[in-house]
DRENDO-1510 file (C-alpha; in Angstrom, 1 decimal, always signed):
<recs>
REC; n; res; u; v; w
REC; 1; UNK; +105.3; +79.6; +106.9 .
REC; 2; UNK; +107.5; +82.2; +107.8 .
REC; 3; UNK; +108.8; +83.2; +111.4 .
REC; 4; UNK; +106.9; +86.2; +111.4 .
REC; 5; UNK; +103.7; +84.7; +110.8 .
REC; 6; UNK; +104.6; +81.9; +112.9 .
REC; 7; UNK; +105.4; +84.5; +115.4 .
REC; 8; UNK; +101.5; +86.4; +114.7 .
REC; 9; UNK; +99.8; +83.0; +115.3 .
REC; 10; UNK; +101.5; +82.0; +118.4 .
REC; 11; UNK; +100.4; +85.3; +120.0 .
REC; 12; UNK; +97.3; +85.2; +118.4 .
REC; 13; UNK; +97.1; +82.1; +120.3 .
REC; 14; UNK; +98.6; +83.2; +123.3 .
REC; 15; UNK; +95.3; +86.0; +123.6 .
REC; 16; UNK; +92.8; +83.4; +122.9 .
REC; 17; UNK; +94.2; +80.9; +126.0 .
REC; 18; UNK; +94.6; +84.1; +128.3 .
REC; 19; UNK; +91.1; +84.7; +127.6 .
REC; 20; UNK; +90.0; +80.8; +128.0 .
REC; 21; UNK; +91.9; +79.5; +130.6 .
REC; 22; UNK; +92.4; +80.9; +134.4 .
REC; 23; UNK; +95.7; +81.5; +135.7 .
REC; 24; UNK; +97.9; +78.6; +136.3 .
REC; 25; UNK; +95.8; +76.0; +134.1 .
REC; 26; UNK; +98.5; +73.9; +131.9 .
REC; 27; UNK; +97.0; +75.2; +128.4 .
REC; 28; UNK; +97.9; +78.7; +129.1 .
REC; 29; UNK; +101.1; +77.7; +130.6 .
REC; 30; UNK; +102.1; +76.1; +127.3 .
REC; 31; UNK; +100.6; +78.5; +125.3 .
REC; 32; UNK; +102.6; +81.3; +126.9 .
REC; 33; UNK; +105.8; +79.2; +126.4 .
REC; 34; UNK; +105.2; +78.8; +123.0 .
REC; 35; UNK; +104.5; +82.5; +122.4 .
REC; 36; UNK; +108.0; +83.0; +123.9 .
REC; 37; UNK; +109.5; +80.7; +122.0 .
REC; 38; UNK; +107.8; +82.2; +118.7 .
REC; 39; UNK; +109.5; +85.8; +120.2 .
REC; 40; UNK; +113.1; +84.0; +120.3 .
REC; 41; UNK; +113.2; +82.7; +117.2 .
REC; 42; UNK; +111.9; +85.8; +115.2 .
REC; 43; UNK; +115.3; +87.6; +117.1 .
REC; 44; UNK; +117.6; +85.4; +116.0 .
REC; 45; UNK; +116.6; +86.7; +112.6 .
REC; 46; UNK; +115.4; +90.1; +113.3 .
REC; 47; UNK; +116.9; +92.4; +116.2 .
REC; 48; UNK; +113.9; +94.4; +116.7 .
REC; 49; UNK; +111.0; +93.3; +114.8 .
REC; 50; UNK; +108.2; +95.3; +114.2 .
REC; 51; UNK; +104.4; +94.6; +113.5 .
REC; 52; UNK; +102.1; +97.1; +111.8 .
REC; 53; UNK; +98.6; +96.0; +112.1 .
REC; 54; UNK; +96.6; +97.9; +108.9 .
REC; 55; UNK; +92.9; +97.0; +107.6 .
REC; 56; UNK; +93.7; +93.5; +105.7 .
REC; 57; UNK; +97.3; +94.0; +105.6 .
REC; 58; UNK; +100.1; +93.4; +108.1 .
REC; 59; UNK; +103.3; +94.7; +107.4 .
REC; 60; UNK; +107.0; +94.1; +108.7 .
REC; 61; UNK; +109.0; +96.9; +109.0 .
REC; 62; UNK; +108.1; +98.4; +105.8 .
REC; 63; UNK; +107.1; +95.5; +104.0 .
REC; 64; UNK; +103.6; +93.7; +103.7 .
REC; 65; UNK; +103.5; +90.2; +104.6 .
REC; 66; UNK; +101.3; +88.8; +101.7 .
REC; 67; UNK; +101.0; +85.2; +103.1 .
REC; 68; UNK; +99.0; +87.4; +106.2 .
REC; 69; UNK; +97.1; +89.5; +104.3 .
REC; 70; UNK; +93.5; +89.0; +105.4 .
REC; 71; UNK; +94.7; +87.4; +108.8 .
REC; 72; UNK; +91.6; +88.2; +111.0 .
REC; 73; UNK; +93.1; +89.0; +114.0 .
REC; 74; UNK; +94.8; +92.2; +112.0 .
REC; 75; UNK; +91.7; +93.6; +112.1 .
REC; 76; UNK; +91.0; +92.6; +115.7 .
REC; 77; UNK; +94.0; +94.6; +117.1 .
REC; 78; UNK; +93.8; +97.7; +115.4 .
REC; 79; UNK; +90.4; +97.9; +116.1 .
REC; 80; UNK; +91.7; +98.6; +120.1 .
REC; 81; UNK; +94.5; +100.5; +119.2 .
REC; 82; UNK; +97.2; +98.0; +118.5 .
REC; 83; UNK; +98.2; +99.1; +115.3 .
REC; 84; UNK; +101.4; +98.8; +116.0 .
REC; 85; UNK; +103.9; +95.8; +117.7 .
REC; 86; UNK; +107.4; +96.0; +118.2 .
REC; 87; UNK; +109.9; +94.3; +120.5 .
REC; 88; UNK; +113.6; +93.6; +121.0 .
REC; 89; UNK; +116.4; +91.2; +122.2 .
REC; 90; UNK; +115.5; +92.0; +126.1 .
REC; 91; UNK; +112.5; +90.6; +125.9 .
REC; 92; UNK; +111.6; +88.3; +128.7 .
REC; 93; UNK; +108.7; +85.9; +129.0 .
REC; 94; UNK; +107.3; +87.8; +132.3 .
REC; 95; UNK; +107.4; +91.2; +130.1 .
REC; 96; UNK; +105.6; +89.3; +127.1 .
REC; 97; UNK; +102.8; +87.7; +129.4 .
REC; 98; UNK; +102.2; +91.2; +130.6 .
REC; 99; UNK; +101.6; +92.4; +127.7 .
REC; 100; UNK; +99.3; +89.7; +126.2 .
REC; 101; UNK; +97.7; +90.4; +129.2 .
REC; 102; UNK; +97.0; +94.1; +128.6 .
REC; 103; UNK; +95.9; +93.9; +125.3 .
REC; 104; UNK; +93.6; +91.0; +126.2 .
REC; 105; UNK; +92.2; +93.2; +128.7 .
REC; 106; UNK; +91.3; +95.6; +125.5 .
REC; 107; UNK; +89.5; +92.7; +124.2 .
REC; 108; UNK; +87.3; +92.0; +127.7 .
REC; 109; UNK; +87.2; +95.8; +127.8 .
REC; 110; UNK; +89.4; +96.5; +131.3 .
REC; 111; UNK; +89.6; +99.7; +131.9 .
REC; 112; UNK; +93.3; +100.7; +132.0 .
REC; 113; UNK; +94.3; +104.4; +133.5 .
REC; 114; UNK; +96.1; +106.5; +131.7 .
REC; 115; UNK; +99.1; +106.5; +134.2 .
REC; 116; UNK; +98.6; +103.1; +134.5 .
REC; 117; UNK; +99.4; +103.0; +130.5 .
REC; 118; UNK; +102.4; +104.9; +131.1 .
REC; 119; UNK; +103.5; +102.6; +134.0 .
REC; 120; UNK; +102.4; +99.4; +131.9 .
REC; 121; UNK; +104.5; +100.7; +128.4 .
REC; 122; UNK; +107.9; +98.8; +128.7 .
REC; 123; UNK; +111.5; +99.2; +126.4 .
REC; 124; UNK; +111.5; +96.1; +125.4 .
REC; 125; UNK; +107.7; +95.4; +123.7 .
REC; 126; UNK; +105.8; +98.6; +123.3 .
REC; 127; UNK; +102.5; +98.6; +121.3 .
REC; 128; UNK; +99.9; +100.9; +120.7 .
REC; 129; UNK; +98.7; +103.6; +117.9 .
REC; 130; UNK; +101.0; +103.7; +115.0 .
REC; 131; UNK; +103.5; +106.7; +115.5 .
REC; 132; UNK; +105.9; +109.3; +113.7 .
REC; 133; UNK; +109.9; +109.4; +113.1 .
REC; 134; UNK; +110.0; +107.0; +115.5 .
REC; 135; UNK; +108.8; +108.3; +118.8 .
REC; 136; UNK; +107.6; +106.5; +121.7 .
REC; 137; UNK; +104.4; +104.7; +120.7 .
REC; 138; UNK; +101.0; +105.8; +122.9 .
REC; 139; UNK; +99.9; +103.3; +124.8 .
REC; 140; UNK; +96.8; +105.0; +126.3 .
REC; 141; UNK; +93.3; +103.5; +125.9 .
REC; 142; UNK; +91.3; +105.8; +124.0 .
REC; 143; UNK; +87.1; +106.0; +123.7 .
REC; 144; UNK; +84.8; +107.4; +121.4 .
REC; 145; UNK; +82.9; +108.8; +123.5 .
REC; 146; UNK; +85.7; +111.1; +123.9 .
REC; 147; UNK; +86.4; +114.4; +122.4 .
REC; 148; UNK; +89.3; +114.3; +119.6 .
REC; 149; UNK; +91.1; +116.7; +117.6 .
REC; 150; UNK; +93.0; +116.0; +114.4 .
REC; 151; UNK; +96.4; +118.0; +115.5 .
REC; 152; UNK; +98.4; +114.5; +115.1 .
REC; 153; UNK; +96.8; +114.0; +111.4 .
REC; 154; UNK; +97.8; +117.3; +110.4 .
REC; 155; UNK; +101.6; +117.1; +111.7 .
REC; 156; UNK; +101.6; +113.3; +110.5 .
REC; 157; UNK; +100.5; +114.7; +106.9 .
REC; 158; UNK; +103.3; +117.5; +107.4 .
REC; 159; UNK; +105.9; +115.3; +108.0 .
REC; 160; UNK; +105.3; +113.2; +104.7 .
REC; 161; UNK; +105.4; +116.4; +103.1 .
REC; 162; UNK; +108.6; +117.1; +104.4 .
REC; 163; UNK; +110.6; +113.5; +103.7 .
REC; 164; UNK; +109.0; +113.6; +100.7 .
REC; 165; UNK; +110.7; +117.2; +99.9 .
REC; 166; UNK; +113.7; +116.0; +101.2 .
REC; 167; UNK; +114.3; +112.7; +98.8 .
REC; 168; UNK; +112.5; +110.6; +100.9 .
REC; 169; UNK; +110.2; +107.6; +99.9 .
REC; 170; UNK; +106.3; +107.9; +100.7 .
REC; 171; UNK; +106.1; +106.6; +104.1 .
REC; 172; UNK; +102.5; +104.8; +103.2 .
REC; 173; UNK; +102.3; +102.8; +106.9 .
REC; 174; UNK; +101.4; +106.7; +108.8 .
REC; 175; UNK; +99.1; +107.6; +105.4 .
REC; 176; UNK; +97.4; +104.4; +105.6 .
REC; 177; UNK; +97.5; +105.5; +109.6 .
REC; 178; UNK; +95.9; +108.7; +109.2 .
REC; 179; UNK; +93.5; +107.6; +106.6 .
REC; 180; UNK; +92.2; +105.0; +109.4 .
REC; 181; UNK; +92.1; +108.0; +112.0 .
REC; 182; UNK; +90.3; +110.1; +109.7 .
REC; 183; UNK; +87.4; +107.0; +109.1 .
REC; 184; UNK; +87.1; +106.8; +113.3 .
REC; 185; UNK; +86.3; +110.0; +113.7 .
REC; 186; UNK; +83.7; +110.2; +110.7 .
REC; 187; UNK; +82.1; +107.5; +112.7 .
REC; 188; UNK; +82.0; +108.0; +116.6 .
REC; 189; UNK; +79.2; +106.4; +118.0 .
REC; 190; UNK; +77.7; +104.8; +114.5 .
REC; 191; UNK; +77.0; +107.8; +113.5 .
REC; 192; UNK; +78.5; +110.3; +110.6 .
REC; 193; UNK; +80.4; +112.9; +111.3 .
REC; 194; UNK; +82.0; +115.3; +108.8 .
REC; 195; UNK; +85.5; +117.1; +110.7 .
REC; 196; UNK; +87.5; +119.4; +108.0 .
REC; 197; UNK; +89.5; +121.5; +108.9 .
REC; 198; UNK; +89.9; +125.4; +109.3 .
REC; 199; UNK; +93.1; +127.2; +107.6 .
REC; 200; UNK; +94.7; +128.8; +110.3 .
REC; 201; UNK; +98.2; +129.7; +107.9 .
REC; 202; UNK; +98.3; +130.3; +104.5 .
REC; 203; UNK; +101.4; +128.1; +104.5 .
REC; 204; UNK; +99.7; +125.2; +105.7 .
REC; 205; UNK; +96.6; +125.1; +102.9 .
REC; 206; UNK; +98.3; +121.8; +101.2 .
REC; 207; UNK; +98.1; +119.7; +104.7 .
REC; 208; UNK; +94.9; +120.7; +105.6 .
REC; 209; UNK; +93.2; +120.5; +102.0 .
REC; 210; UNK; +94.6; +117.1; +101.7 .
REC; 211; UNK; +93.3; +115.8; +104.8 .
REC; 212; UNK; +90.1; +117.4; +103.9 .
REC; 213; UNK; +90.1; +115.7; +100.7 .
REC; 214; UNK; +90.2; +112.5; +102.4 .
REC; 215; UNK; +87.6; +113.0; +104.7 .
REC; 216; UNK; +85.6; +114.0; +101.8 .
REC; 217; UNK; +86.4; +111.2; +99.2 .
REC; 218; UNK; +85.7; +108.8; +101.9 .
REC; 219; UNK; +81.9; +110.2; +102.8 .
REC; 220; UNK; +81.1; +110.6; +99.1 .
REC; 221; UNK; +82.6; +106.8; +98.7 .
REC; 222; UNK; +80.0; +105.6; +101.2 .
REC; 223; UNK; +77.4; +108.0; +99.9 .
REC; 224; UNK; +77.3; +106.3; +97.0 .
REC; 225; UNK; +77.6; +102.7; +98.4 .
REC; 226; UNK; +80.9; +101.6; +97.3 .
REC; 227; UNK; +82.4; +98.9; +99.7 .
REC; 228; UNK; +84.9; +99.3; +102.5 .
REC; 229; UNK; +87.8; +98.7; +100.6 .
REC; 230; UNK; +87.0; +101.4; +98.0 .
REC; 231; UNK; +86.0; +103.6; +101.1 .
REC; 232; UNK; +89.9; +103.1; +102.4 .
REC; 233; UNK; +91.4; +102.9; +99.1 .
REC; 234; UNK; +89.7; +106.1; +98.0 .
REC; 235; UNK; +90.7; +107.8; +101.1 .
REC; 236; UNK; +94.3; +107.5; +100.7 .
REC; 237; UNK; +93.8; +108.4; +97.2 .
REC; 238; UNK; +91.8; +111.9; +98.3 .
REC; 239; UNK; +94.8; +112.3; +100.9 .
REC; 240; UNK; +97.7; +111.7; +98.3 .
REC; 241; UNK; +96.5; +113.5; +95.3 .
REC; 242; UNK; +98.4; +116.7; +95.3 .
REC; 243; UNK; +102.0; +115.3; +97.0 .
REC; 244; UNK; +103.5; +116.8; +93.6 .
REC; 245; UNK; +102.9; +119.9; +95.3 .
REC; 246; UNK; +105.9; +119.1; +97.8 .
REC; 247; UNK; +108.0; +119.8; +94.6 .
REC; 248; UNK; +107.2; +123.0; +93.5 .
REC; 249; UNK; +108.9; +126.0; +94.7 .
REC; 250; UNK; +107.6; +127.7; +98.5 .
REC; 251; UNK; +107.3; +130.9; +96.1 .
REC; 252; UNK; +105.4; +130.1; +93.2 .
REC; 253; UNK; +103.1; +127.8; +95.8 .
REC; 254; UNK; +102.2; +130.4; +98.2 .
REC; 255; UNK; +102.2; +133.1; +96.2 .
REC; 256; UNK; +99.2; +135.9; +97.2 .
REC; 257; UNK; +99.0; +137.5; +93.3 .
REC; 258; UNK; +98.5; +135.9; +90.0 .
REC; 259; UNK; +100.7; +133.2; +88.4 .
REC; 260; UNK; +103.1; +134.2; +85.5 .
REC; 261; UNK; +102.6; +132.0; +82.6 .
REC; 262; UNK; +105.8; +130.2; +83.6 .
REC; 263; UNK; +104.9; +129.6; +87.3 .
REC; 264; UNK; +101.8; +128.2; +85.9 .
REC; 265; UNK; +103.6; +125.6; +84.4 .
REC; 266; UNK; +105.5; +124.4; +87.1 .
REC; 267; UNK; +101.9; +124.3; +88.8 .
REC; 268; UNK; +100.9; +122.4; +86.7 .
REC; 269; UNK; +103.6; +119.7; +86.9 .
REC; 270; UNK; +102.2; +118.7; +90.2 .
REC; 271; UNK; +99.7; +116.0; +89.3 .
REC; 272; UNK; +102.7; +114.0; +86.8 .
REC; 273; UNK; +105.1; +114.9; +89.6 .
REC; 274; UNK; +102.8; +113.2; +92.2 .
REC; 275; UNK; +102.1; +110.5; +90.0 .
REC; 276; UNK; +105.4; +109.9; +90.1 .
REC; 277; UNK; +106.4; +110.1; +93.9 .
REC; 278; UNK; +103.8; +107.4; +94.7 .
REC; 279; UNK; +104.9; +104.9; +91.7 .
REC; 280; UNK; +108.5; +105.2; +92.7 .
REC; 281; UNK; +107.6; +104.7; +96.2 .
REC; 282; UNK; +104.6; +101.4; +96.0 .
REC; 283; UNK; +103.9; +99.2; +93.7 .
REC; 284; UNK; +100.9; +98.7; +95.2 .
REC; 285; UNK; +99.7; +102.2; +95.0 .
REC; 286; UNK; +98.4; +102.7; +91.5 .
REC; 287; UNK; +94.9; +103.7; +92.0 .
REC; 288; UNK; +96.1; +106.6; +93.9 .
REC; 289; UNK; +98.7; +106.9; +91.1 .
REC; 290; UNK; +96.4; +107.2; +88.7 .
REC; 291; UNK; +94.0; +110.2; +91.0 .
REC; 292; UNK; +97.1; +112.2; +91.6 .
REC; 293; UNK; +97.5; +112.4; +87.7 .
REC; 294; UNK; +93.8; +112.9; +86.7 .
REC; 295; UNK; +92.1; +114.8; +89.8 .
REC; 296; UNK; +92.4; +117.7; +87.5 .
REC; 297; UNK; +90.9; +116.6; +84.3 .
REC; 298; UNK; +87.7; +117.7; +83.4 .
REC; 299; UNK; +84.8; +115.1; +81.6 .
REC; 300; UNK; +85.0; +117.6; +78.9 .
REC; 301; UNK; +88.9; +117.3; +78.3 .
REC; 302; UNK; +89.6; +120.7; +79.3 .
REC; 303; UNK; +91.7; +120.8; +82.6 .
REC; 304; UNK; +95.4; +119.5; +82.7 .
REC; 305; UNK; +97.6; +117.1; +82.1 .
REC; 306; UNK; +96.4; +117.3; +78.4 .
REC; 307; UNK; +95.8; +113.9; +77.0 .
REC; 308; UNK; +96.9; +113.3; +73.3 .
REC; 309; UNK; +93.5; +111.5; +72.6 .
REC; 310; UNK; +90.1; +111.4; +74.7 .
REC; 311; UNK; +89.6; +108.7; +77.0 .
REC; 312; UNK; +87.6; +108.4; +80.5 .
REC; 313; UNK; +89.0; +108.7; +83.8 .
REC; 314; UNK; +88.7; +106.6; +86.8 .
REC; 315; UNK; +86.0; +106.7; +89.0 .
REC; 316; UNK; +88.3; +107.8; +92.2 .
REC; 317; UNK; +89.3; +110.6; +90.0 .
REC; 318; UNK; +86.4; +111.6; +88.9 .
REC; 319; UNK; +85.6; +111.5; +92.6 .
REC; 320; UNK; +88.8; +112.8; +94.3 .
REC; 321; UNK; +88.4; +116.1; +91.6 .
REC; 322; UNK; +84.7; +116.8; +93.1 .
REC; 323; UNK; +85.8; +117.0; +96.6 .
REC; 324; UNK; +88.8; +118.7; +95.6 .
REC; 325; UNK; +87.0; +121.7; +93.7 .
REC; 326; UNK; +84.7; +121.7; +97.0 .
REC; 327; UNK; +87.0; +122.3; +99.7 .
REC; 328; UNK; +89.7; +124.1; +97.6 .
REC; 329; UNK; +86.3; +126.9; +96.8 .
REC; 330; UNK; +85.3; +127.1; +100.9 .
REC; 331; UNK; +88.5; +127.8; +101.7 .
REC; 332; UNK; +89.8; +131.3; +102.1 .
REC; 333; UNK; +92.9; +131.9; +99.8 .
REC; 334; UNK; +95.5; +135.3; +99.9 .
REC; 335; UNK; +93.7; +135.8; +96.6 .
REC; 336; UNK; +90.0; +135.2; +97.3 .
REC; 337; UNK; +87.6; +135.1; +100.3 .
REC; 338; UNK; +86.1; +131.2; +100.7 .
REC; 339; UNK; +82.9; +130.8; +99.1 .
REC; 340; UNK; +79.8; +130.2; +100.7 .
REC; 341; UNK; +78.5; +126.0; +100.7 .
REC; 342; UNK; +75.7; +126.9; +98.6 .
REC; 343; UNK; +77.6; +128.9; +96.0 .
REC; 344; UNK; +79.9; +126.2; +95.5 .
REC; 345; UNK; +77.3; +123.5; +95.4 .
REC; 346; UNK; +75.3; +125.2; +93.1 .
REC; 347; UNK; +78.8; +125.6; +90.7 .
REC; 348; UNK; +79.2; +121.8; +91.0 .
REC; 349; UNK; +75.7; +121.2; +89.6 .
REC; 350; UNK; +76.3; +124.1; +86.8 .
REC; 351; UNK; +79.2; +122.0; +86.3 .
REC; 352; UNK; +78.2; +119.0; +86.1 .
REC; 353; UNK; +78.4; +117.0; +82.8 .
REC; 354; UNK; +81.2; +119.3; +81.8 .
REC; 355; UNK; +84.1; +119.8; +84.4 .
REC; 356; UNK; +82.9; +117.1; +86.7 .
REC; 357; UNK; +81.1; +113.9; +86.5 .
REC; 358; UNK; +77.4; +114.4; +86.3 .
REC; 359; UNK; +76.4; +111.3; +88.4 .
REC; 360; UNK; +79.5; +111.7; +90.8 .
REC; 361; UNK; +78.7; +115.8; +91.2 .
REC; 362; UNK; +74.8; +115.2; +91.6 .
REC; 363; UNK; +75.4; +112.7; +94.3 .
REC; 364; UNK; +77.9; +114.8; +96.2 .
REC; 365; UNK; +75.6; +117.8; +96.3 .
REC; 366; UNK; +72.6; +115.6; +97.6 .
REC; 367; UNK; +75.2; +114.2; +100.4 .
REC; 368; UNK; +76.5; +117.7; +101.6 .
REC; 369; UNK; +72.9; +119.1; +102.1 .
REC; 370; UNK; +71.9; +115.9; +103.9 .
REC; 371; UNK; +74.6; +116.3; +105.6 .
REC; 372; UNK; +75.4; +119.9; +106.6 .
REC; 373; UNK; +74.3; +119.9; +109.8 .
REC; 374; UNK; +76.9; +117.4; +110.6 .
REC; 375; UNK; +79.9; +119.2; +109.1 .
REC; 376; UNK; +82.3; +120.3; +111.6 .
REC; 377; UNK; +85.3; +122.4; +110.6 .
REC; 378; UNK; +87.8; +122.8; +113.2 .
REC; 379; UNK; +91.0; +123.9; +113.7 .
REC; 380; UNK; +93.7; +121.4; +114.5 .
REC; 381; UNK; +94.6; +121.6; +118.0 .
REC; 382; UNK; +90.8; +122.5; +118.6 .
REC; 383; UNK; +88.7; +119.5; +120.3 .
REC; 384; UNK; +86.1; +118.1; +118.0 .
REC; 385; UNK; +83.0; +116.3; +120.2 .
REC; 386; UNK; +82.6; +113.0; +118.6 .
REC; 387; UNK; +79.4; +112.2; +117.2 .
</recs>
């Protein structure tokens, strides 16, 4: 066993004897020692280790830790907002107590103030939501009974966009992130909730469609009774599927008029090119490989890339192109004023069998008029009331 998963048990451990034992009773004593110990030994190999807690996986810095994948208590600590665990070589035992402590008093649901977050949040072991280029991670308790607004998934989104542009790898730990954001607020209080987003700036459609994407893959995912893997994996698909576009030209993207034959082939570039970005960047990333290449070919074979013999697609494509069509037609474009729901529903039946899917489409268009009334497009910095 490694030192890092030596490391996870111990305070694993340490939560479970805080939660068992009262204060001053030998078995938490020891258990707190050992905890300590664990934290030592990880910095003699590690300066400033870092934990990122994601569905079944935990990664290390950037890199998963297979031997914990599936390791329960992943699951257990993003699910109160410890998605993220880092530390360094000031670390004291009273400082590591405290915080085993706190987030045992997630567990026993303690309320914790916000300024008593703040006052709690210490330099050398912070933990909390998983955050951007580095910034101070959040360690405020948030509810779902609260409202929300999905400002942080936009600019989380936008900054991908903008290492990516930049020759930067895929930063998957904040996709995976926002993906896992998205699902919470689909799902305040048990029940379904539908938040896209509004286009407030024309420059902005390609953050704010891809996010919508995802929220959209995922409900149709569920809809159609796929599992919670598929639900995730299908998600960060929908969310990833046109990154190629961070390599075409601001000009030829944006543009208000018609595309020159020669602009439209750089356009259409952007589903290999995407491909492309995510292989380079995962290994482990090949279904939403695969979507960013296909999302825009049709059952037919019409659509592009063109294919130099027929053959199917993947279900997630077949999927991801659906609710791409969807919320690329309700939105309002320099060229074109956004269609109404039930114009573009009634395409995607017309459709169906031909450019998309037949079962995939059919199913879709039964899910958005059950759910309409539960659709809620906001801006980004707009508050969306949880369901």
């Amino acid at each position: 066993m490694s030192t890092q998963s030596e490391f996870l048990n111990a305070f694993a451990q340490g939560l479970s004897a805080l939660a068992l034992y009262p204060e001053g009773h030998v078995s938490r004593i020891r258990t707190l020692d050992l905890v300590f110990d664990k934290a030592k030994r990880l910095l003699e190999e590690d300066t400033a280790p870092c934990f990122s807690f994601i569905g079944d996986d935990v990664v290390y810095g950037n890199i998963p830790l297979r031997e914990m994948r599936g390791w329960e208590w992943s699951h257990k600590l993003a699910g109160i907002g410890v998605q993220r665990l880092e530390f360094d070589q000031t670390l004291t035992q009273p400082e590591l107590d405290g915080v085993l402590d706190e987030i045992g008093g997630r567990f026993a649901h303690r309320s914790v103030s916000s300024a008593e977050a703040r006052q709690t949040q210490r330099r050398s072991m912070q933990y909390g939501e998983i955050g951007m280029k580095g910034e101070e991670l959040d360690v405020e308790i948030s509810s779902a009974t609260l409202s929300f607004n999905l400002n942080e998934e936009s600019e989380a989104v936008k900054w991908m966009h903008e290492e990516i542009e930049v020759g930067q790898k895929l930063p998957l730990i904040e996709a995976e992130a926002v993906v896992r954001s998205l699902s919470v607020a689909m799902h305040g209080d048990q029940q379904v909730m539908v938040p896209l987003l509004k286009l407030k700036e024309y420059d902005e459609y390609t953050v704010t469609h891809c996010l919508n994407v995802s929220v959209l893959a995922m409900a149709l995912t569920e809809w159609i009774g796929l599992g919670d893997r598929d639900v995730r994996a299908f998600g960060v698909a929908g969310l990833l599927h046109d990154l190629g576009k961070t390599k075409i030209p601001k000009e030829i993207l944006h543009k208000s008029g018609k595309l020159h034959e020669n602009e439209r082939e750089v356009m259409n570039r952007h589903p290999a090119d995407g491909a492309r970005i995510i292989l380079e960047s995962h290994d482990n990333l090949d279904l939403a490989a695969v979507v960013a290449y296909e999302h825009h070919i049709m059952i037919d074979g019409g659509g592009y890339p063109q294919f130099s013999y027929a053959r199917d697609c993947h279900q997630g494509s077949k999927l991801v192109h659906v609710c791409d069509v969807y919320d690329a037609l309700r939105t309002k474009r320099p060229y074109r004023d956004a269609w109404a729901s039930e114009k573009v529903l009634n395409y995607l039946e017309e459709r169906a069998g031909t450019e998309f899917d037949n079962e995939i489409a059919n199913k879709f268009v039964r899910m958005m008029k059950v759910w309409e009334p539960q659709i809620a497009r906001v801006s980004a910095d707009e508050a969306v009331p949880s369901a």
